[in-house]
C-alpha positions as CSV (number, residue, x, y, z in Angstrom):
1,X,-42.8,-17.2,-88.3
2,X,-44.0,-20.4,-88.2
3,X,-46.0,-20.5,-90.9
4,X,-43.4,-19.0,-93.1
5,X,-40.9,-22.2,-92.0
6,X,-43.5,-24.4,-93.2
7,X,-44.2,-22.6,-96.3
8,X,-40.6,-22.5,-97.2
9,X,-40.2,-26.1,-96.4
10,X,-43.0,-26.9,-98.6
11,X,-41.7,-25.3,-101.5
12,X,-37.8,-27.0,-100.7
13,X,-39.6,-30.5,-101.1
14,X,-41.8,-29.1,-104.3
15,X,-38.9,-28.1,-106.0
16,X,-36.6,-31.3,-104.9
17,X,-33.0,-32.0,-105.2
18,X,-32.8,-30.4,-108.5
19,X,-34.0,-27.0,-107.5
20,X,-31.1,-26.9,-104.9
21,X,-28.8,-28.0,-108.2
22,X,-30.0,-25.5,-110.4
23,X,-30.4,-22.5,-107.3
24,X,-27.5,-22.9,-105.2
25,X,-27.7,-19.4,-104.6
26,X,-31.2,-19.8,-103.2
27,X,-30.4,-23.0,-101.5
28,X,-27.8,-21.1,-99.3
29,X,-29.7,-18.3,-98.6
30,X,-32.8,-21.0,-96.9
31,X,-30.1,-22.2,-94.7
32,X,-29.4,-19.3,-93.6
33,X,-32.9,-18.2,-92.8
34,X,-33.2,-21.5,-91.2
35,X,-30.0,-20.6,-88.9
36,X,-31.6,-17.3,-88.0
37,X,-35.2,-18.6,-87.5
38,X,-33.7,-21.2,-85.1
39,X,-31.8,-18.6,-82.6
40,X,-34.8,-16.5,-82.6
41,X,-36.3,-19.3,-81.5
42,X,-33.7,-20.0,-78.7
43,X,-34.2,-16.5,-77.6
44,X,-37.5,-16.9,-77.5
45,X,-37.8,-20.0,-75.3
46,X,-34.8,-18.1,-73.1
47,X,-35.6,-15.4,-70.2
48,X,-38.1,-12.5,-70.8
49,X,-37.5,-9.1,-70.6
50,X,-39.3,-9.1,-68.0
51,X,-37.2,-12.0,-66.1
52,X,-34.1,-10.0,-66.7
53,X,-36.1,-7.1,-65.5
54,X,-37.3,-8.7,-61.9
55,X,-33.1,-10.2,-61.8
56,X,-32.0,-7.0,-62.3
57,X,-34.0,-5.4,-59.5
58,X,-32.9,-8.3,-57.2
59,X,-29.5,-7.2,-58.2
60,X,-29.8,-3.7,-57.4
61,X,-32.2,-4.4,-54.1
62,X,-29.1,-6.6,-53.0
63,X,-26.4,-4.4,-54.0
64,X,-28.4,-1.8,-51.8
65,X,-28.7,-3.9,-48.8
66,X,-24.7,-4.8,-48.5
67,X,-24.1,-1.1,-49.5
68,X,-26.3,-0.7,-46.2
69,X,-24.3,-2.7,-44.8
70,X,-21.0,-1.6,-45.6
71,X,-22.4,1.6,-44.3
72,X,-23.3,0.2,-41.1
73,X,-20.0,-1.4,-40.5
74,X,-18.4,1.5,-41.3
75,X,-20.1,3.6,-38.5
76,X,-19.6,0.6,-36.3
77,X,-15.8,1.1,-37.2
78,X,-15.4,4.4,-37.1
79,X,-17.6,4.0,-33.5
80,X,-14.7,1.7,-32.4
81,X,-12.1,3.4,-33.5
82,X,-13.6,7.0,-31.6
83,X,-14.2,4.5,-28.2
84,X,-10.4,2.8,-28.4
85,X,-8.7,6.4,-29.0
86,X,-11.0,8.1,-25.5
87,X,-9.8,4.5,-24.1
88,X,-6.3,5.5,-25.0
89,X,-6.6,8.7,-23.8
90,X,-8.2,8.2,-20.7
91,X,-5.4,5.3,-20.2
92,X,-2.9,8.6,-20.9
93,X,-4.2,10.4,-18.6
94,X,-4.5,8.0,-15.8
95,X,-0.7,6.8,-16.1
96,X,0.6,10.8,-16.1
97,X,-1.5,10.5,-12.8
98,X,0.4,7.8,-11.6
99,X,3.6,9.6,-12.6
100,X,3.6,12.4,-10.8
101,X,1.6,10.5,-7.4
102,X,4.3,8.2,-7.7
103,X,7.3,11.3,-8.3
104,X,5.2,12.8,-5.5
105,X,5.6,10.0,-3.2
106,X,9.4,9.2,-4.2
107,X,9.7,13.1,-3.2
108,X,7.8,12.3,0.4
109,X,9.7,9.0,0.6
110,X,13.2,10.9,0.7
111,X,11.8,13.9,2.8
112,X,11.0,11.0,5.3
113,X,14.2,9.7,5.1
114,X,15.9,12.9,5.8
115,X,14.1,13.8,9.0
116,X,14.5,10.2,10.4
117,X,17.5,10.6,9.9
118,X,17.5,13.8,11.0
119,X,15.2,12.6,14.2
120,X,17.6,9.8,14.5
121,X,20.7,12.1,14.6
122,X,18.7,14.7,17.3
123,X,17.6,11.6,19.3
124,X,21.2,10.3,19.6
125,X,22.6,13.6,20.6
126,X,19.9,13.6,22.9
127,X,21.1,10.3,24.4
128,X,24.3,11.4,24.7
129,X,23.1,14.9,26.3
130,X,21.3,12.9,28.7
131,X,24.2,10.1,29.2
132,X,26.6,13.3,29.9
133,X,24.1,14.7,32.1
134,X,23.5,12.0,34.3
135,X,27.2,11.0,34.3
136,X,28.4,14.2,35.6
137,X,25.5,14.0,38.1
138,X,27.0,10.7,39.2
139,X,30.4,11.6,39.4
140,X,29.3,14.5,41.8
141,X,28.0,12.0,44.4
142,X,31.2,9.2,44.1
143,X,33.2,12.7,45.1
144,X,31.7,13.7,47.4
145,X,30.1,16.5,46.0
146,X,27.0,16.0,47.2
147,X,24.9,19.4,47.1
148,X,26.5,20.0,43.2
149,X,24.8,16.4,42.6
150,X,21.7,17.2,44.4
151,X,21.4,20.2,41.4
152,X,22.3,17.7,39.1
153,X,19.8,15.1,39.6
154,X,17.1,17.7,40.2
155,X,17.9,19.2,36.7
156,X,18.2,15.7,35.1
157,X,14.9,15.0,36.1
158,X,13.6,18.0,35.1
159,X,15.0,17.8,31.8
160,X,15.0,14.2,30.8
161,X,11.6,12.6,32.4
162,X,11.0,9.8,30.6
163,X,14.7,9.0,30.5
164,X,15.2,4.9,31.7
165,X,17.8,6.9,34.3
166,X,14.9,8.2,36.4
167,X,14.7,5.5,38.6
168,X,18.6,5.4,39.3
169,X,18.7,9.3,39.1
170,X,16.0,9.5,42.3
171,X,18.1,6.6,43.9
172,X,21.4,8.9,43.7
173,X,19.5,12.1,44.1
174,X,18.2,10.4,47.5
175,X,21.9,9.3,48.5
176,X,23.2,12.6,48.2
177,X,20.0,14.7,50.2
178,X,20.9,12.0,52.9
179,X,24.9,12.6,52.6
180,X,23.6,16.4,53.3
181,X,21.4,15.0,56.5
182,X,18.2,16.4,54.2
183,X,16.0,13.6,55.9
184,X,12.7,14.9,54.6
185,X,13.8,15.3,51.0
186,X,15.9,12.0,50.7
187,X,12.5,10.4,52.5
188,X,10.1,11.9,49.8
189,X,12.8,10.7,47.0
190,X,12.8,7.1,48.2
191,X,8.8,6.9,48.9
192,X,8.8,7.7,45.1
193,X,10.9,4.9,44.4
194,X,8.8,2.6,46.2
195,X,5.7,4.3,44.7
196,X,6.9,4.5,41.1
197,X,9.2,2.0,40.6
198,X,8.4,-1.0,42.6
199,X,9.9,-3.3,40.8
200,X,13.5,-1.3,39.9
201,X,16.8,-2.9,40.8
202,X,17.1,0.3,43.2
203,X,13.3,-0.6,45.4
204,X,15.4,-2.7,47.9
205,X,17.5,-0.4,48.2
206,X,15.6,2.7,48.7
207,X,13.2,0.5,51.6
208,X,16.4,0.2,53.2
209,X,17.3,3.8,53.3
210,X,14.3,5.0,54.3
211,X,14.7,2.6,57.7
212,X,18.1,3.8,57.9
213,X,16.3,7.4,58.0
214,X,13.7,6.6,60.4
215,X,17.1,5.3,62.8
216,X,18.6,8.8,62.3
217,X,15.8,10.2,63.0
218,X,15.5,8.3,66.5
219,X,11.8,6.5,65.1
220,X,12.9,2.9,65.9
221,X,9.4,1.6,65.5
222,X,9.5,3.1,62.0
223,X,12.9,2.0,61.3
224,X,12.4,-1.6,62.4
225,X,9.0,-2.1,60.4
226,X,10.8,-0.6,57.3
227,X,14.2,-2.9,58.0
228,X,11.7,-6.0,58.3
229,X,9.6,-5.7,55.2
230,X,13.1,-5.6,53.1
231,X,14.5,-8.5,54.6
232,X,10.4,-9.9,53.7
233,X,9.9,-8.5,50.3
234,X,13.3,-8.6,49.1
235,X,14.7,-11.8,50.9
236,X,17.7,-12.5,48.5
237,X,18.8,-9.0,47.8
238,X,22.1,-7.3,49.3
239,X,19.7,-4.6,50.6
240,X,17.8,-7.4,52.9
241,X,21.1,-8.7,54.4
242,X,22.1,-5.1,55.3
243,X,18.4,-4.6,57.4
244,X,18.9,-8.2,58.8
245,X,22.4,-6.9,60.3
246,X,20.7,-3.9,61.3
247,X,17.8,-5.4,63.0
248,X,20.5,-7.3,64.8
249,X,22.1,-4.5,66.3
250,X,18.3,-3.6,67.3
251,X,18.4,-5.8,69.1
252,X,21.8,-6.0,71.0
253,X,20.8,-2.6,71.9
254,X,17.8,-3.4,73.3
255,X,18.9,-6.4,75.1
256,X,21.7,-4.2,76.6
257,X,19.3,-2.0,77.8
């Protein structure tokens, strides 16, 4: 092609400026070629086949590595999505567990709440079983009924053991077995007492008695040593002025002797 340029130039100059007067025709038609030579050239000097070739193999190897890609993403999603709906439904199942534990303990909650309240409602009747009981027990001994109180007592303290009446229940069971001139029972009661319940408001009280049995018995060794340690052990109590009268009439009657 080159050669033929240069050929056709060399006849353009040959012929000269009147050539192109007298061929217009032809003149046109060189330009032309010359136009068409020079894009070939461009074309020419521009990629290869074999460039666009390699680019379009880069193309495709790319477009296959995000397709890859997109592919793998996709799993990933669908991965995520599969993981967050077992989350969900483990999340379900968990809080329908809590439900019913927490209908079940509502349910145990008011079950507990009737039989404390039923418990409460038994253990007041109870109190006021036992109040009634010991009451009428009482009111046996302040009439003078002392062998109905004697029953009384005993039953009470069968029946209500752990009752905080025990100690004065024993007392007036005591009072009443000495009322009937039952020395050895109204003894045993009273050494209970002592035993027991050495602390309780009634422990003076019962010391004294049992000297006061011991002197109705005729043991005035017995009844003096009991008289003496409740005027020592219970110096300020009513009980220990009573046995400090009583060891004074000990010993009047001695002296008189």
């Amino acid at each position: 092609m080159i050669r033929a340029r240069v050929y056709i130039g060399g006849m353009l100059c040959s012929v000269g400026i009147g050539a192109a007067t007298l061929f217009p025709i032809a003149t046109s038609a060189a330009e032309s070629l010359e136009a068409r030579v020079q894009r070939l050239e461009q074309v020419l000097r521009g990629p290869t086949l074999l460039d666009w070739s390699t680019r379009l193999d880069r193309l495709q190897r790319e477009m296959r590595e995000l397709t890859g890609q997109a592919e793998d993403q996709a799993h990933a999603l669908q991965a995520l999505r599969t993981q967050q709906q077992a989350v969900k439904a483990d999340i379900d199942e968990r809080l329908k567990e809590l439900e019913n534990r927490w209908e079940e303990l509502g349910a145990a909650i008011t079950a507990l709440k009737v039989q404390q309240t039923s418990q409460a409602s038994l253990q007041q009747n109870m109190a006021e079983q036992e109040q009634t009981a010991y009451k009428q027990a009482l009111d046996a001994v302040r009439e003078g009924r002392f062998a109905t109180a004697t029953a009384n007592f005993e039953s009470f303290l069968t029946q209500y053991p752990q009752s905080s009446f025990v100690p004065n229940a024993k007392y007036w069971l005591g009072e009443a077995r000495l009322a009937l001139k039952q020395y050895e029972g109204a003894e045993q009661i009273f050494t209970a007492i002592l035993t027991e319940h050495p602390t309780h408001a009634k422990a003076p009280d019962a010391h004294l008695k049992l000297g006061l049995i011991a002197l109705e018995r005729g043991n005035m060794n017995l009844a003096r040593d009991h008289l003496q340690k409740t005027v020592a052990q219970y110096p300020n109590s009513n009980a220990a002025r009573l046995a400090t009268e009583r060891l004074e009439r000990l010993q009047e009657a001695q002296g008189g002797e």
